[in-house]
Backbone bond lengths (Angstrom), bond angles and torsions (degrees), N, CA, C in turn:
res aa  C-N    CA-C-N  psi(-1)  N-CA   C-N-CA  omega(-1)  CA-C   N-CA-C  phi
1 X - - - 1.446 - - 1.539 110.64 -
2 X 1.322 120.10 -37.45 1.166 114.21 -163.28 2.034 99.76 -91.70
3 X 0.913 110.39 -23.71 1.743 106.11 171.10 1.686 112.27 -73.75
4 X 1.765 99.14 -6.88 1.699 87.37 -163.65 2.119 92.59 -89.17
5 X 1.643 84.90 -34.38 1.588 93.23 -170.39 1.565 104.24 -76.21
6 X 1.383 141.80 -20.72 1.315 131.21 144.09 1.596 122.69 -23.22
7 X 1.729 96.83 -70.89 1.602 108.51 176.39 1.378 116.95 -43.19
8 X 0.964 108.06 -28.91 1.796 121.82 -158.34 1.437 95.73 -88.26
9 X 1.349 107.12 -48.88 1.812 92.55 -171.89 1.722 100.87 -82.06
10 X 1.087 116.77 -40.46 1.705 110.42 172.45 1.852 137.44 -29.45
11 X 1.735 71.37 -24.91 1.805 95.03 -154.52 1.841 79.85 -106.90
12 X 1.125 124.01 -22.45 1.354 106.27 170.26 1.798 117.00 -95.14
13 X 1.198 100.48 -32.38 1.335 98.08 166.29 2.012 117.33 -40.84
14 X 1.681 89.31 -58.16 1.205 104.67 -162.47 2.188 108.51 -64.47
15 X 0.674 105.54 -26.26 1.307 114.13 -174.21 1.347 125.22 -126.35
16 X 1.806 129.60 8.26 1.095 138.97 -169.97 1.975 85.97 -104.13
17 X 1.570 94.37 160.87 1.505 122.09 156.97 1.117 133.44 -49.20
18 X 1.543 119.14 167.66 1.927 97.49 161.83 1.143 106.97 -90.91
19 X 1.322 132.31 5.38 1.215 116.68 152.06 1.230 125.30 -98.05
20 X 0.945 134.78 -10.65 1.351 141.87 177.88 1.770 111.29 -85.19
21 X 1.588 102.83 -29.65 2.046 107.11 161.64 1.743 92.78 -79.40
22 X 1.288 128.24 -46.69 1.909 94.08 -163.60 1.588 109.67 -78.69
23 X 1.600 105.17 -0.50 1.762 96.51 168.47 1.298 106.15 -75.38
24 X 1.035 115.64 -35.66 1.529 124.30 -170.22 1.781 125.98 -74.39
25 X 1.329 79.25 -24.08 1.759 105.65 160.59 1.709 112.54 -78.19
26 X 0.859 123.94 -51.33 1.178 141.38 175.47 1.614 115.22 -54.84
27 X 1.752 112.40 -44.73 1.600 87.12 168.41 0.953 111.43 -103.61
28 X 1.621 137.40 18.22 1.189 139.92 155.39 1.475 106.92 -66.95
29 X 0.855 128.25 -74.93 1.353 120.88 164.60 1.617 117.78 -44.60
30 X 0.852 140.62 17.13 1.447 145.29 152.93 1.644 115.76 -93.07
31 X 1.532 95.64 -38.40 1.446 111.76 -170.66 2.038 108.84 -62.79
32 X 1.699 81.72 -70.58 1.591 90.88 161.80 1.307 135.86 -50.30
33 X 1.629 136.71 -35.72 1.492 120.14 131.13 0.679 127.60 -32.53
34 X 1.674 126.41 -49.43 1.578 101.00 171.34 1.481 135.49 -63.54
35 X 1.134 85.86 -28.90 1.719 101.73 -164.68 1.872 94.30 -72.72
36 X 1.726 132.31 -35.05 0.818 113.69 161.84 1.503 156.59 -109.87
37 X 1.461 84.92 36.38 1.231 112.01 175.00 1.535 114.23 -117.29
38 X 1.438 113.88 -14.54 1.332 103.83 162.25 1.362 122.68 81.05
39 X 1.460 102.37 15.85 1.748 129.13 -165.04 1.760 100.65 -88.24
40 X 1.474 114.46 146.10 1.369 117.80 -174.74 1.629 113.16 -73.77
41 X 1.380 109.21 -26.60 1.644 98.12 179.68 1.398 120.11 -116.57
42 X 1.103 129.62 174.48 1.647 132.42 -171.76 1.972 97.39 -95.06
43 X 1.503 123.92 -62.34 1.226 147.62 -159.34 1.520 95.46 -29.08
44 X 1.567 116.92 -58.45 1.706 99.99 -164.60 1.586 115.03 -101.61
45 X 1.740 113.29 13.58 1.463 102.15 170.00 1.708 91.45 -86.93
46 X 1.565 111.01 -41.38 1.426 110.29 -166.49 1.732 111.94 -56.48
47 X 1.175 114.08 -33.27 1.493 101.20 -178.41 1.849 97.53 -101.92
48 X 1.165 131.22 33.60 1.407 148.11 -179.81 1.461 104.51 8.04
49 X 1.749 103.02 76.41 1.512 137.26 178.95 1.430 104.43 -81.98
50 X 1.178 116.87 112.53 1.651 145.17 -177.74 1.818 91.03 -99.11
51 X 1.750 100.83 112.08 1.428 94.57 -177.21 1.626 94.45 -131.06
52 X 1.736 106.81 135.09 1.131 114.22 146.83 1.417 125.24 -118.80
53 X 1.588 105.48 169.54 1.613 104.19 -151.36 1.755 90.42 -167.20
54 X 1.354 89.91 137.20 1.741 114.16 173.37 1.387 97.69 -148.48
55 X 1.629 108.47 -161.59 1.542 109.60 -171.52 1.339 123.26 -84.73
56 X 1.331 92.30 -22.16 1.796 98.67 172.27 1.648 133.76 -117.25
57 X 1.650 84.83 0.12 1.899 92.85 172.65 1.679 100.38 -144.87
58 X 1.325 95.71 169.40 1.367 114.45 -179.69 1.219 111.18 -130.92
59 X 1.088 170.19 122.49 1.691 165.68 120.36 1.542 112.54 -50.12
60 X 1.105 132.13 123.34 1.138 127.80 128.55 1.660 141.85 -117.06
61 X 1.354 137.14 119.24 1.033 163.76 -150.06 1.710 106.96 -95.26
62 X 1.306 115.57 111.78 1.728 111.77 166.10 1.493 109.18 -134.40
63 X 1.530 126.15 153.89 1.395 131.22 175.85 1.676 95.02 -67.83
64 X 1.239 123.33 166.14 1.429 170.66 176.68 1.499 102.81 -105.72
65 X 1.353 107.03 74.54 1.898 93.71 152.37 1.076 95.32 -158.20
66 X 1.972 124.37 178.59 1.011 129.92 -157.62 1.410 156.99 -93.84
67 X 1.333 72.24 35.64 1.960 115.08 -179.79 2.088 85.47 -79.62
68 X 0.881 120.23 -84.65 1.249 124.41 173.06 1.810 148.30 -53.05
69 X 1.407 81.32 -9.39 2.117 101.57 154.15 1.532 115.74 -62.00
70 X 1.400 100.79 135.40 1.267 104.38 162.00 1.877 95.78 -96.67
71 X 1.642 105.15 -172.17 1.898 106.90 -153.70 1.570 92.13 -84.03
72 X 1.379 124.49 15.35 1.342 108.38 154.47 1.493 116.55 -92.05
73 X 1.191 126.19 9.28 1.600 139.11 -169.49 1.782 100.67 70.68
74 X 1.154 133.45 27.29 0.994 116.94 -168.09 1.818 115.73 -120.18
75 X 0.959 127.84 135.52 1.674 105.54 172.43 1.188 111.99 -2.43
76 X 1.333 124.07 145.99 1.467 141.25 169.40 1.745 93.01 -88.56
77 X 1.055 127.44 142.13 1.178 129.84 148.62 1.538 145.81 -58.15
78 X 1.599 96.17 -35.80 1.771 98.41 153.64 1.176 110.29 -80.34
79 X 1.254 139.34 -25.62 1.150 118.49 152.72 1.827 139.20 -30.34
80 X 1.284 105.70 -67.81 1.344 129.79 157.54 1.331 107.21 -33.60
81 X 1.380 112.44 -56.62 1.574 109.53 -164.83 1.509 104.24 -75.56
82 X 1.460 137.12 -29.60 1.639 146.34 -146.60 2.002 78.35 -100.58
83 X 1.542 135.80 -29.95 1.218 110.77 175.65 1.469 107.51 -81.21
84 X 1.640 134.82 -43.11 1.186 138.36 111.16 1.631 90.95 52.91
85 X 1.649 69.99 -124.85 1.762 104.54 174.03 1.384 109.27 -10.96
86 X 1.632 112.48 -74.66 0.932 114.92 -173.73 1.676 154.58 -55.90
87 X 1.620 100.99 -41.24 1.129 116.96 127.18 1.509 135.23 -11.11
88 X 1.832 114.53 -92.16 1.357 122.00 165.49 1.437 108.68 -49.05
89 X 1.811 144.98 -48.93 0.964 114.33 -169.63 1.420 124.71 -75.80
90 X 1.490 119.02 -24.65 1.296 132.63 169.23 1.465 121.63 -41.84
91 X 1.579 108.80 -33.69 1.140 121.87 -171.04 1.691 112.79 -99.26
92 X 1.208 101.47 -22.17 1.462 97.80 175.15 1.663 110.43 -90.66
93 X 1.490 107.84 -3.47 1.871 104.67 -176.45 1.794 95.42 -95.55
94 X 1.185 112.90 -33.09 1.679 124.98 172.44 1.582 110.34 -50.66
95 X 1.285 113.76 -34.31 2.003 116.03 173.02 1.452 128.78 -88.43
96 X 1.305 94.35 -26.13 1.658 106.86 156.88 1.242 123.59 -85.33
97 X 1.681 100.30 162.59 1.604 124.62 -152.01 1.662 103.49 -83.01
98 X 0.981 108.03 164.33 2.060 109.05 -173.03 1.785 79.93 -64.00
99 X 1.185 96.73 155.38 1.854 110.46 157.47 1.900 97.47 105.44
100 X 1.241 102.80 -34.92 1.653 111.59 179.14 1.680 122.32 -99.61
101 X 1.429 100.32 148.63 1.682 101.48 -175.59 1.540 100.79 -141.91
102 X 1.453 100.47 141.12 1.587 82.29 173.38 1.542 95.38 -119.10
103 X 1.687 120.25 162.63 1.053 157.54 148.18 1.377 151.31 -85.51
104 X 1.374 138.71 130.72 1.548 126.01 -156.77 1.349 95.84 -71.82
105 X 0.996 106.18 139.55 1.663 135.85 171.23 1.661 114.27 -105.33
106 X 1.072 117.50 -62.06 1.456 140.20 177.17 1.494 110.02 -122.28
107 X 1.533 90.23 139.25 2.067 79.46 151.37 1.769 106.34 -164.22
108 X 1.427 117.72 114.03 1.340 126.38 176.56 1.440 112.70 -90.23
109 X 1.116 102.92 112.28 1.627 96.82 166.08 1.449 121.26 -119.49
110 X 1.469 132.45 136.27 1.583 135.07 171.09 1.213 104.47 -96.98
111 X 1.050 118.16 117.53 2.006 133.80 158.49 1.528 92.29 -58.90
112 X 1.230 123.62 152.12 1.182 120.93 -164.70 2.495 78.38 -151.04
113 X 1.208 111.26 -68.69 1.212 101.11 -164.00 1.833 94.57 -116.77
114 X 1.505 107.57 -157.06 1.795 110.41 157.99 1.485 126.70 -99.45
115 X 0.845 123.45 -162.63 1.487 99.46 -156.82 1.474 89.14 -136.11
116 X 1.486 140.18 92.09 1.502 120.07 -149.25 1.692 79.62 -158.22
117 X 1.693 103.50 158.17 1.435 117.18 175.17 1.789 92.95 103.00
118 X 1.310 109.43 -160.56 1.574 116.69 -162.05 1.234 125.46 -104.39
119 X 1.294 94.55 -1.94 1.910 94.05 -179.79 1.700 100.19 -156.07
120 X 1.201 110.01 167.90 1.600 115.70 -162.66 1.621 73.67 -160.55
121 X 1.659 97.74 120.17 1.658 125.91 154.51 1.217 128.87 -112.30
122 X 1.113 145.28 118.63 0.932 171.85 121.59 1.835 120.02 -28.12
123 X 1.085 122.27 121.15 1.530 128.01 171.95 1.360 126.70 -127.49
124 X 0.748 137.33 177.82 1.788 124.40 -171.24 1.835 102.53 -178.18
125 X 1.411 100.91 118.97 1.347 110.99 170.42 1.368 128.73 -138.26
126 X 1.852 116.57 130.69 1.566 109.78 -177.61 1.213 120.51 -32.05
127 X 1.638 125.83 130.27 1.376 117.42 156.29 1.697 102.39 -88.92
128 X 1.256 112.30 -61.50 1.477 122.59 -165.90 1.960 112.36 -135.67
129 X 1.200 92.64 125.91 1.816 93.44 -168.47 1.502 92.46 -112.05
130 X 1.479 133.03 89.97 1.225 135.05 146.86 1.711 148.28 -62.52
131 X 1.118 120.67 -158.67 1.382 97.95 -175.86 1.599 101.60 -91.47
132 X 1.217 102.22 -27.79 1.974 111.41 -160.28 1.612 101.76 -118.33
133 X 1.217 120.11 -13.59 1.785 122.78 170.50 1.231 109.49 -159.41
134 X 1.329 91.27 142.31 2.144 116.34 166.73 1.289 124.02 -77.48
135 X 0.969 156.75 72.16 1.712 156.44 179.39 1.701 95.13 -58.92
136 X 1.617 85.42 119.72 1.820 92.01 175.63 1.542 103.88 -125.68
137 X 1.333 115.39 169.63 1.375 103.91 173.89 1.739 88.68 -129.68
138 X 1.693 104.47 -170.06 1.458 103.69 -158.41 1.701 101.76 -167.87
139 X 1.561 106.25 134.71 1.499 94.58 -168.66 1.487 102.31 -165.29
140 X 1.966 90.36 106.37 1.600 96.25 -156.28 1.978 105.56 -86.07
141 X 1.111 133.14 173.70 1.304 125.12 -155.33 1.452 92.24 -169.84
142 X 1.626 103.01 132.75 1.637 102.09 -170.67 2.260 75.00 -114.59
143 X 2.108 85.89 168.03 1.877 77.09 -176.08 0.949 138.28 -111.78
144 X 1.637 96.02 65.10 1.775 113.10 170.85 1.676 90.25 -102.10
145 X 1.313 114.52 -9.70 1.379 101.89 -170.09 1.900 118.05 124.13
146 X 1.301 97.18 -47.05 1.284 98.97 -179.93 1.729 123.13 -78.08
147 X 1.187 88.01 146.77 1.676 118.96 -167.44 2.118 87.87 -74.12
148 X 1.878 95.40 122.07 1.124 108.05 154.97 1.490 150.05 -109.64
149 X 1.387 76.77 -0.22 1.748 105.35 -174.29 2.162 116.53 -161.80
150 X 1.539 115.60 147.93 1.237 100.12 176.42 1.772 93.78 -145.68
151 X 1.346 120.67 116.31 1.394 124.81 173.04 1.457 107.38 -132.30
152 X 1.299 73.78 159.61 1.940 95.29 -173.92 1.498 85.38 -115.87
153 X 1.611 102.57 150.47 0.802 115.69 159.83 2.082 127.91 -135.81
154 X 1.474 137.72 152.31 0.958 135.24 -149.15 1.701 85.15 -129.66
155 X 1.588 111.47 133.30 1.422 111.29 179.99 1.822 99.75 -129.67
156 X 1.570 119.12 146.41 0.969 110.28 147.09 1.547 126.57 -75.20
157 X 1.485 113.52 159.03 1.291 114.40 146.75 1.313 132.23 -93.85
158 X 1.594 121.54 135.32 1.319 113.13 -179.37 1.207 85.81 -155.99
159 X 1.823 84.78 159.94 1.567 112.99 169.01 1.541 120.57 -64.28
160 X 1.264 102.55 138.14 1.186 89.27 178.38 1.768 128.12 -93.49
């Protein structure tokens, strides 16, 4: 494995773009956070998700480049929605008690503009903290300021 994935990056080095080496830089450096930090998932070193979190909000923060365009050069939209996601679920597992986890249940999102410039934010705040689901809402923001997206999201609770 590791002589095949040598070849592979050699052969992209050697014949890829400059954009196509700083994408490639980019989830390498996603990879290696993970790898040294020892963290269970790949998803938020790879899109290098800057998260803040208190009891009633969550932020999360990612660069804008073209690992994450769809072929209009613009945010991908599952994209948007998977920081989304992430965001609201982060924030609804942060209010619950050790022993509980919650999970997407629902998730609505409205595109509202494109998602373009250098950073894409993401925010997430309780609507309703029940016994059996979390109602979150969600409100993505590219950084001129403007709002590119607004979803709610519906979580179960479960044991973990």
């Amino acid at each position: 494995m590791k002589q095949e994935l040598r070849h592979l990056l050699e052969d992209c080095i050697e014949n890829g773009s400059e954009t196509d080496l700083e994408s490639l830089a980019s989830i390498l450096r996603g990879v290696q956070q993970k790898i040294d930090k020892n963290s269970d998932t790949y998803i938020g070193h790879l899109l290098h998700m800057d998260r803040k979190m208190d009891k009633n909000t969550c932020e999360i923060t990612i660069p804008i480049n073209p690992i994450i365009h769809n072929n209009l050069d613009i945010v991908h939209g599952g994209i948007t929605a998977t920081v989304l996601d992430t965001a609201m679920g982060s924030l609804a597992n942060y209010v619950l008690p050790e022993g509980l986890g919650a999970v997407t249940n629902q998730l609505n999102i409205h595109y509202i503009a494109p998602g373009i410039g250098d950073i894409l934010s993401c925010k997430a705040d309780i609507i309703h903290h029940g016994t059996k689901t979390i109602v979150v809402s969600g409100t993505a923001y590219r950084n001129d300021g403007k709002k590119i997206a607004y979803a709610t999201g519906t979580f179960f609770i479960i044991n973990k």
